[in-house]
Structure formats: C-alpha cells, structure tokens
N, C-alpha and C positions, 0 to 999 in steps of 0.2 A: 634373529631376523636380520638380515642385510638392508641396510636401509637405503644401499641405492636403488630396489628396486621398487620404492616404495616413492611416489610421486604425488603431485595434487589431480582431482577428478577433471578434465575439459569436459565443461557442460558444451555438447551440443543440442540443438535443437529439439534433437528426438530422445536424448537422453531428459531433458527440462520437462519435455509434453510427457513422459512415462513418467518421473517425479512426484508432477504436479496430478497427472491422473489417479496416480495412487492414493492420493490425499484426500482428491475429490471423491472417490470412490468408499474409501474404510477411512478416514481419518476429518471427517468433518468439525466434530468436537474439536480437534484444533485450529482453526480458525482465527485468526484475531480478532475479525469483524463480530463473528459471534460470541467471541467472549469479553468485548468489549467494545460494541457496538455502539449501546447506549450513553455511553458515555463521552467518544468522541462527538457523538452530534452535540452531547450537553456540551464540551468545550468549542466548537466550532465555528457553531448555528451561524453565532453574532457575525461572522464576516461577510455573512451573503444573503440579500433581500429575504423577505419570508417567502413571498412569490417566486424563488432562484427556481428554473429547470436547473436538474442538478444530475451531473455520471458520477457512477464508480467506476472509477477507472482497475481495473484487473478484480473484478466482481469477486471472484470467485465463487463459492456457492449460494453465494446472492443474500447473506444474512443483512451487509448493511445497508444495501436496495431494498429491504422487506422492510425493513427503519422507517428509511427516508420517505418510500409511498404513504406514510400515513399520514404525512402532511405536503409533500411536493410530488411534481411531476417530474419523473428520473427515469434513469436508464440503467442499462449496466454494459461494460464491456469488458473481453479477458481475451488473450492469445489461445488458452484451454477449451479446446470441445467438451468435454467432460465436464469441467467448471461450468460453461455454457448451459449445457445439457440440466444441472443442478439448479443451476438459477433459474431455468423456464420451468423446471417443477415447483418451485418455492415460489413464483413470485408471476406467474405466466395468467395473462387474462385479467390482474389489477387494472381497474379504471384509472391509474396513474399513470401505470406505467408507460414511458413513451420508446423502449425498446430494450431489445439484448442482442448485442450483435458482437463479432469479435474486430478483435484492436485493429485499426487501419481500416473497418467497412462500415464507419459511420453512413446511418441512413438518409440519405434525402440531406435536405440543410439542416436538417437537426441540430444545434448548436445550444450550449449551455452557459448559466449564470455559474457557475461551480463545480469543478472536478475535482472529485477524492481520488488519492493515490496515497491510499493506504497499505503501509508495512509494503513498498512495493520497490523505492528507488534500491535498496539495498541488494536488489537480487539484480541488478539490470548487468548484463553483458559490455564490453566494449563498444559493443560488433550491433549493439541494440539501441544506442545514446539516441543516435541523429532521427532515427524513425520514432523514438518513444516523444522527443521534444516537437517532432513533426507533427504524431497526432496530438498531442495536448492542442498545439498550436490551432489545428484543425476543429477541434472540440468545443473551444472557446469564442465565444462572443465578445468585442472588442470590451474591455474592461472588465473582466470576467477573473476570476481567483481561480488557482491550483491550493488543492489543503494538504499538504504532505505530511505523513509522520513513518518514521523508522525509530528503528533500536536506538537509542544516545550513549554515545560512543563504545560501542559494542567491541569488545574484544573478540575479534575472529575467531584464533587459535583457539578460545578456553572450550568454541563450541565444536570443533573438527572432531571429526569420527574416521574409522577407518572399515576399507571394506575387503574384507579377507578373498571374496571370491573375484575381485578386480586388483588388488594390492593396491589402493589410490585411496588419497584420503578428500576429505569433501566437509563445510558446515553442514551439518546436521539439517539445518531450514535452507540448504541453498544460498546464501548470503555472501556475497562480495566482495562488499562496500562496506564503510564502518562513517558513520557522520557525526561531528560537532552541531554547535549552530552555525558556525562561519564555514566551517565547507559544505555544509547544504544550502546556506547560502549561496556561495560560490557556484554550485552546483548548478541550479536553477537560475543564476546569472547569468550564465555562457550562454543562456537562450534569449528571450525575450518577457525575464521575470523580475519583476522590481518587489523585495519583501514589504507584507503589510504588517506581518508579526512572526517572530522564532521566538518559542520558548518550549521549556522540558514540561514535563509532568507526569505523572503517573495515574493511567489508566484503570490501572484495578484496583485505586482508592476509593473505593465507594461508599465504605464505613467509615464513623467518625475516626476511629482509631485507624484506620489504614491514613486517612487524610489526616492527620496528627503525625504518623510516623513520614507521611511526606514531607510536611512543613518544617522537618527535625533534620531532616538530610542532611541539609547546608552546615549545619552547625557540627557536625561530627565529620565533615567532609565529603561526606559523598551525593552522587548524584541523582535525580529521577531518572527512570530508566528508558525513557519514552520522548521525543523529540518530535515537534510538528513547526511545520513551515508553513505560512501564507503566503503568495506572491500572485501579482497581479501583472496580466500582459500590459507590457504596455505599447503607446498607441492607439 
C-alpha cells in the first residue's frame, strides 16, 4: 500500500449527519447514555437543585432524558433528525417533558438549571466551538451548571480505523479531542465556565468488584477511563 494516498477522514457536515444517522438507526445499543445512564445521574445529581429543569444536550436517542423525566422536567436537544426522531419515540408525550428540539432552536425562553453534555465535547469540530459555547450559553439560566464527561485521556490513534473504499482513515466513534482534567478545564474556560468539580471515574462499575478494581487503579498506575466536568456560568 502506498501510504501517501492514505490520509485522515474531513468530517463534513453531511458526512457527521450520515455517521451519526447510522447509529441512530442500527446501532442503538451503543449508546453511552444507555449503557450507562444510570449511573451518571447517581454521580451528578448532587450538583444541581432537586427541582433543576434540566437538557441533554446532543440527546441522542433519548435514553438519558427517559432517566432524568422520572424525577425532573427536561428536555432534549441534538444536531441529528434521526436522533431527534428516536428520542420523540422514546420519550414523546411524558408529562415532563418540556421539549425536543434541535441544537441552536431552543423553544420559547426555555432555560435550564442543568445541561448534560455527555460523551459529546470530544467529537466537536473547529468550525463548531463558537456556536456549541453560544448555545450552552443560551440554555442556561444565570448560575446554572454544564455536567460534561468524555473519554480521560483517550489515545486517538489506538482507536483509528481505516476505510478501503475512501483510502482515509477516521476514529472509529468520530472523536477529535482527547481531555485531561486541566484541558477540559481549559476548555470550558475560554467561555464563560468557572469549574465546581473535575474528577475521573469509571462508569461501568456497578458491581462491588468492578468498584474495587477502580479504587485499585491508582496504585498500579493507571487511570479511570471516564472524566466529568462541572462548571458554572458565571455572572
């Protein structure tokens, strides 16, 4: 194979909405929100009132909005039709819910005590930054929390795939960005985000022994694979 013909994928627009349509369509089971819904809200909850209206920001097919209705009033938003389309099957007509609409056409004043952006900064574009920190912006109610969690420090390359009938190679999940605690900090700085907590953890310890092999990490050097941000507009 000659490897100069062999490059990285340029996501555009319509290549992302085919992507992510795929997944929404055959590949639901993988999901993050669904396979570890439950447990984000167990580590979260605490940072935002009981009473929080609360968005998913990039819903996707609306597992961690079907969550969150059983005790708050929430929303969901995603750039995805498709995704959209999934979450108003799952979740469409709850007495909770107070909407689904796509990213940048928040409803009315709508404004929230709490947006998730889940598994989401990692995929974000250049070309995407300024509008993504706009609608957060826009979403939020003065004092209001962003909960973010990505991959912790995910090595790119180990997950790159390649595609024989494009010659381009691409991460397997779409993925971009690779965060510590200090450049997701950093991150969510450049805006208008002061942190209330960064710390790692691991998701799909649910079992005592999966939680035992967390708390063992540190000692043999390695890390949890899972990283969440709190920050708070401030203002």
């Amino acid at each position: 194979m000659n490897e100069r013909t062999v490059a990285p994928l340029e996501w555009s627009d319509e290549r992302l909405a085919a992507f992510w349509g795929y997944y929404a369509e055959h590949r639901q089971e993988d999901y993050f929100t669904g396979l570890f819904g439950d447990r984000i809200l167990e580590r979260t909850r605490r940072f935002y009132p009981a009473g929080a209206v609360v968005c998913d920001y990039g819903c996707g097919a609306g597992f961690l909005l079907e969550k969150l209705l059983r005790t708050h009033r929430a929303a969901g938003c995603d750039l995805s039709e498709d995704n959209l389309a999934a979450t108003r099957r799952r979740v469409g007509g709850h007495p909770n819910l107070a909407g689904v609409f796509r990213v940048g056409e928040t409803p009315g004043e709508l404004r929230f005590d709490a947006v998730y952006v889940i598994e989401t900064v990692e995929h974000l574009l250049e070309r995407h930054l300024e509008g993504f920190f706009r609608n957060l912006s826009a979403l939020l109610r003065p004092g209001g929390v962003v909960v973010a969690t990505t991959p912790h420090a995910e090595d790119l390359a180990a997950q790159t795939v390649f595609c024989p009938t494009c010659r381009q190679t691409f991460h397997r999940w779409q993925h971009v960005r690779s965060f510590d605690a200090g450049s997701l900090s950093d991150f969510f700085g450049r805006d208008a985000f002061e942190p209330v907590a960064v710390f790692t953890t691991d998701f799909a310890a649910g079992s005592p022994w999966r939680r035992l092999k967390a708390r063992l990490r540190p000692a043999f050097g390695r890390t949890n694979p899972h990283l969440v941000y709190v920050g708070r507009m401030r203002g």
